[in-house]
C-alpha positions as CSV (number, residue, x, y, z in Angstrom):
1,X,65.7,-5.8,132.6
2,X,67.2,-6.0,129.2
3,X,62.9,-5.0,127.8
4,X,63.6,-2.1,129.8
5,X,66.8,-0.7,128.6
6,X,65.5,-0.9,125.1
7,X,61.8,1.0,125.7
8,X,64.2,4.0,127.5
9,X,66.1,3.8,124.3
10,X,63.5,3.9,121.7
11,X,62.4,6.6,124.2
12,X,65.6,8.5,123.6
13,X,65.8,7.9,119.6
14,X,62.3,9.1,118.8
15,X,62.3,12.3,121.1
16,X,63.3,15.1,119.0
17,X,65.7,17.6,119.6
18,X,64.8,20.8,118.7
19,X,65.4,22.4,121.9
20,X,68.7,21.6,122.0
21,X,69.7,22.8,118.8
22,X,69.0,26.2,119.4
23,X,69.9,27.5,123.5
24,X,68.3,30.9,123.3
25,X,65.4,30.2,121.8
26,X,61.8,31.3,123.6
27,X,58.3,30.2,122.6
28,X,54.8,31.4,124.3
29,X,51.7,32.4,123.0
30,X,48.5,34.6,123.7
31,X,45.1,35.4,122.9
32,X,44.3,39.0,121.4
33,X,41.8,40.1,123.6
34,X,40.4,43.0,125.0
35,X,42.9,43.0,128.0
36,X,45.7,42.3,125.8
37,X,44.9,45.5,123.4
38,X,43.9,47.4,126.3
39,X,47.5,46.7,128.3
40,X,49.1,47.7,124.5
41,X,47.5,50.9,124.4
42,X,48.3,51.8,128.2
43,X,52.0,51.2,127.7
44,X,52.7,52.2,124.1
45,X,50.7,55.5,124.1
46,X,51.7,59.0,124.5
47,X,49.3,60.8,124.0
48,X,48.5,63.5,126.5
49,X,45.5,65.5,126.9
50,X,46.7,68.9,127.1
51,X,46.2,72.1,124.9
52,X,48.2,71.3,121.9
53,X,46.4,67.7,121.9
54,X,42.5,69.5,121.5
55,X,44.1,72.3,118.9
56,X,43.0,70.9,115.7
57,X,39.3,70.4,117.2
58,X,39.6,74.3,118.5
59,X,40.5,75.4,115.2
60,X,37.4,73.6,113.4
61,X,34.9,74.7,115.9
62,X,36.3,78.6,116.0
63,X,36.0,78.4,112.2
64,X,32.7,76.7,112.0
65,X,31.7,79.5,114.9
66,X,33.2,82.3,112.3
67,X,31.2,81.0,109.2
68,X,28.1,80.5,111.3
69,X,27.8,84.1,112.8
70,X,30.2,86.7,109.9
71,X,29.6,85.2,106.6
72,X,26.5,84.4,104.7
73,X,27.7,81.5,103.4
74,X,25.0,78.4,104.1
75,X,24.4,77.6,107.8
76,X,24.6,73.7,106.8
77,X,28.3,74.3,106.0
78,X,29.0,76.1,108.9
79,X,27.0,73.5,111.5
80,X,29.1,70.6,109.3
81,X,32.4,72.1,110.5
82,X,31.2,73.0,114.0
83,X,29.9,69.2,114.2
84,X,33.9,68.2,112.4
85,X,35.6,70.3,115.6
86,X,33.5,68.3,118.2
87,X,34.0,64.7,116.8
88,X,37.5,65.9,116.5
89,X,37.5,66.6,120.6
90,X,35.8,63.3,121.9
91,X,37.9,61.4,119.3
92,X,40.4,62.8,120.9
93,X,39.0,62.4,124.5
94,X,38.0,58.6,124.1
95,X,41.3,57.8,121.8
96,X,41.6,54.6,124.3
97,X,38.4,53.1,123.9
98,X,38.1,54.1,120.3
99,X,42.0,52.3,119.8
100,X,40.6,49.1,121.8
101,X,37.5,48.8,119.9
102,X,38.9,49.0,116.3
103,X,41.2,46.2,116.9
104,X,38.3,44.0,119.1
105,X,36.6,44.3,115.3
106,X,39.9,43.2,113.6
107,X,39.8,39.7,112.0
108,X,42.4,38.7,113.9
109,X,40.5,39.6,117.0
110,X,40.1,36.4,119.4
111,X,43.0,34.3,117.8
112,X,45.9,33.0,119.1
113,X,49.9,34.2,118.4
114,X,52.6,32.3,118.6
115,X,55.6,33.7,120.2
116,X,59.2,33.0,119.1
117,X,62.3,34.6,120.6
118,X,65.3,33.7,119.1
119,X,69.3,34.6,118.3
120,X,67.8,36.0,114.9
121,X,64.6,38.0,116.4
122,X,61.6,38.1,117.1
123,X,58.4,35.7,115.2
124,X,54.9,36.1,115.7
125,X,52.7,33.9,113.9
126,X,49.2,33.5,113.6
127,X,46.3,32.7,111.2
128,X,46.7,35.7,109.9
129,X,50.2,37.6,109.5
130,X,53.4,35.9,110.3
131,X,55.9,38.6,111.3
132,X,59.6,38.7,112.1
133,X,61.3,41.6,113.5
134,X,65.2,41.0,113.1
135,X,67.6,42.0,115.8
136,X,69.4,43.8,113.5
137,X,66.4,45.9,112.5
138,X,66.1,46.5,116.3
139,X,67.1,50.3,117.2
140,X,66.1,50.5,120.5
141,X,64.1,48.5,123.2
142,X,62.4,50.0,126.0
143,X,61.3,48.7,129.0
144,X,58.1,49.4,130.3
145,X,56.1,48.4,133.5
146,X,53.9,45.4,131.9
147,X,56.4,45.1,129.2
148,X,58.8,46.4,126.2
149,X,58.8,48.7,123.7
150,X,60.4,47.4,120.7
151,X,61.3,50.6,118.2
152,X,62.6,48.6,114.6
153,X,63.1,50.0,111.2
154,X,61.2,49.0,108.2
155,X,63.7,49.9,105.8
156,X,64.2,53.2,104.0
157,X,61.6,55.8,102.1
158,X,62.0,57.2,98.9
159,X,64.2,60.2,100.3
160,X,66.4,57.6,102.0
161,X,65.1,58.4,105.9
162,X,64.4,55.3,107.6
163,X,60.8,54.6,108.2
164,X,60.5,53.4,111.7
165,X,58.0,51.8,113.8
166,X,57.5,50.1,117.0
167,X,56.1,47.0,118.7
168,X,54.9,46.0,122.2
169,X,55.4,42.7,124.0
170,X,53.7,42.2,127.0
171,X,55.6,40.5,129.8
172,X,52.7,38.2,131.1
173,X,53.5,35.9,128.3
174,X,57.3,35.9,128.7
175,X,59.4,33.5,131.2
176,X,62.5,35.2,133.3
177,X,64.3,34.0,130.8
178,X,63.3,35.5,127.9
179,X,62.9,38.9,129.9
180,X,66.6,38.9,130.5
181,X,67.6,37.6,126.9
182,X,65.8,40.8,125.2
183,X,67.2,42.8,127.8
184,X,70.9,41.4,127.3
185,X,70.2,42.0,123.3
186,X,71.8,44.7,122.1
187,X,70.0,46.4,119.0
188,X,72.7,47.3,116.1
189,X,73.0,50.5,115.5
190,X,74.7,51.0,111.5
């Protein structure tokens, strides 16, 4: 009995404690994959396809149209910008696809992140870029359908405006818990 005590207590000793140190501290991971970059794009976009979304491709294909049939200037020139007004539209049209299939022929394509969620913010590390969004760089966290919108500053531009940016975190890789802890954390507003 005594062989038995000891083994749970060398059991005890060794095991570390790194849990325990920290209470609010979440960890998960992912692969970036096609379905990963695909739900990013879905809930992070807004980009509508209306009139004012297709006006630059207008513009170029008008013009190219104007050059083609009232000046003599070369036709090449004219067919160039015509041809610049139509890639403009399906770049436009297929911005989804075209989004998804950049970042599938990223380096970092395939690998996996590391999720951390903690009192300071909010880690992401992988063989390629470690990053760490503070809380305190946080200015505003939107909640989406499949996940959150995480709006952050990068600090401040020449002209002293803020340059801001924004994240996704999908919640398929989060526990309850760690939905409710970034939804309890309040971003600092200075």
């Amino acid at each position: 009995m005594k062989n038995l005590n000891l083994i749970n207590l060398n059991l005890i000793t060794t095991e570390p404690l790194t849990l325990m140190t920290q209470p609010n501290e979440f960890s998960a991971s992912f692969t970036l994959d096609k379905a990963h970059y695909t739900e990013c794009y879905s809930q992070s976009s807004n980009l509508l396809h209306d009139k004012k979304t297709y006006f630059k491709a207008n513009v170029l294909t008008v013009f190219g149209l104007i050059i083609l049939l009232a000046t003599p200037i070369n036709p090449y020139a004219a067919w160039f910008v015509i041809a610049l007004g139509i890639l403009e539209s399906v770049s436009v049209y297929y911005h989804k696809p075209w989004w998804v299939m950049r970042q599938m022929l990223s380096k970092a394509s395939g690998s996996e992140v590391k999720l951390t969620i903690d009192e300071q913010g909010i880690l992401t590390e992988s063989f390629h870029i470690n990053n760490r969004i503070l809380w305190t760089d946080v200015t505003h966290v939107k909640e989406t359908d499949l996940g959150f919108l995480i709006y952050f500053s990068l600090g401040k531009s020449l002209t002293g405006k803020d340059i801001a940016s924004k994240s996704y975190l999908s919640k398929s890789c989060l526990s309850d818990d760690a939905t409710v802890f970034i939804l309890n954390k309040k971003p600092t507003t200075t």
